[in-house]
Structure formats: structure tokens, C-alpha cells
C-alpha positions in Angstrom: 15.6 -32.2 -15.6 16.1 -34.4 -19.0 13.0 -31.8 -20.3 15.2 -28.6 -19.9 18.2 -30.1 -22.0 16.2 -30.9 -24.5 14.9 -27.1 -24.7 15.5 -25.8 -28.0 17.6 -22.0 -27.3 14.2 -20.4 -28.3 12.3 -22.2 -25.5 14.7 -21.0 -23.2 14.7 -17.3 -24.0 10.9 -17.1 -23.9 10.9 -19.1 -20.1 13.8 -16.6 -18.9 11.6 -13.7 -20.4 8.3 -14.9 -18.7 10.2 -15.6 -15.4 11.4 -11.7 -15.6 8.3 -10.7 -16.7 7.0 -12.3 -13.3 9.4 -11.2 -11.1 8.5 -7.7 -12.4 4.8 -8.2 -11.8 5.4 -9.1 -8.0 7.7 -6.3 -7.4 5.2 -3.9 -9.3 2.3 -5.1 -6.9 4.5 -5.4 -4.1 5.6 -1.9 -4.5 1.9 -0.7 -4.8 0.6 -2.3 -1.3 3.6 -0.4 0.5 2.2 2.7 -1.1 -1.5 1.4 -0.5 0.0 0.6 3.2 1.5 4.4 3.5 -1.7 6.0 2.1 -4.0 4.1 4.9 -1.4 5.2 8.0 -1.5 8.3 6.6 -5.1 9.0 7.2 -5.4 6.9 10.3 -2.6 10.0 11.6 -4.5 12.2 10.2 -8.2 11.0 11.4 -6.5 10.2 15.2 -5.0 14.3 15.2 -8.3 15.5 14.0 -10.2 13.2 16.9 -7.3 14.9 19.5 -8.0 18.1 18.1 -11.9 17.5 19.1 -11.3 16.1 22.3 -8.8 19.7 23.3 -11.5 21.5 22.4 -14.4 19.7 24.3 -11.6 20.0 27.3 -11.2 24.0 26.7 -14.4 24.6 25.9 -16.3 22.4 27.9 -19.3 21.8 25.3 -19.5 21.1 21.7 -17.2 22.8 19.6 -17.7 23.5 16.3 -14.8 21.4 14.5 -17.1 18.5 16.3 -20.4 19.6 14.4 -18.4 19.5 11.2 -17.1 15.8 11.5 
């Protein structure tokens, strides 16, 4: 605690700076693994309608449809 009084005004501009800086840098990433996180739900919805989709057809059709052949 004596170290931080003896700062010089300088000192303590460039520490408040850096601690932004950081605070910035977590948010940033923080931000980017929600997106990351959407992205990957996304296609799981997406893979898991196109697997329904299959499945309806194998029901409808009772063989292979062509959809299947594709994926």
C-alpha cells in the first residue's frame, strides 16, 4: 500500500490505462465466445432439422430418400 503513494501521477495514469485496456480485452473476448457460442447452436438447430427432415422422409417414403444420399 506504501508503493502506490509513492506513485509519481504518471505511474498512475499508465496503471489506470493498462487496467482499462484489460478490462477491454476481456470484454472483447468475452463478447466473441457468446457469438462463437450462438454460431455453434445455430448449426446444431440447423444439423438436428436437417436429421428430422431425413427421418420424415424415411417415414413417408419408407426407403432412402434422396436428401439422405446428399448428406
Amino acid at each position: 500500500m506504501l508503493a502506490l503513494t509513492k506513485m509519481s501521477h504518471q505511474e498512475w495514469f499508465l496503471m489506470r490505462m493498462f487496467r482499462q485496456w484489460l478490462k477491454l480485452i476481456l470484454y472483447w473476448l468475452y463478447f466473441m465466445a457468446l457469438i462463437s457460442m450462438r454460431v455453434l447452436l445455430l448449426n446444431w438447430v440447423i444439423v438436428l432439422r436437417m436429421a428430422s427432415v431425413v427421418l420424415l422422409c424415411k417415414k413417408i417414403l419408407g426407403r432412402h430418400c434422396l436428401l439422405e444420399t446428399i448428406l
